[in-house]
C-alpha angles and dihedrals in degrees: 000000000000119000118247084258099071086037101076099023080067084044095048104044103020126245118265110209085185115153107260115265118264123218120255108264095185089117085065100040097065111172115201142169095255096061088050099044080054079051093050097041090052078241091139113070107248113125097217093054093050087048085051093048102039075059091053098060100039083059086047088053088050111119085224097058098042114104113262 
């Protein structure tokens, strides 16, 4: 049982049931040009990013889009 202490020290300035802080991992999520050109290329393996780019290069392949 809590002491009278704690008691009015929770009535007094509330009680936070907030999820604990993680550390930051950004050292471990490292974004880079590589992974997105894969992403780009379709050289990944997902199938949404190969159809997008499969788009992307039929739009590439467009007389219109082609430099003059």
């Amino acid at each position: 049982m809590a002491d009278t202490k704690e008691i009015r020290y929770a009535i007094m300035n509330g009680i936070s049931f907030g999820s604990a802080k993680k550390e930051n991992d950004d050292k471990e999520k490292v974004r880079t040009k590589a992974r997105k050109k894969g992403y780009h290329t379709g050289a990944h393996g997902s199938a949404s990013a190969r159809h997008k780019a499969e788009i992307r290069q039929r739009v590439k392949k467009r007389q219109s889009q082609k430099k003059r």
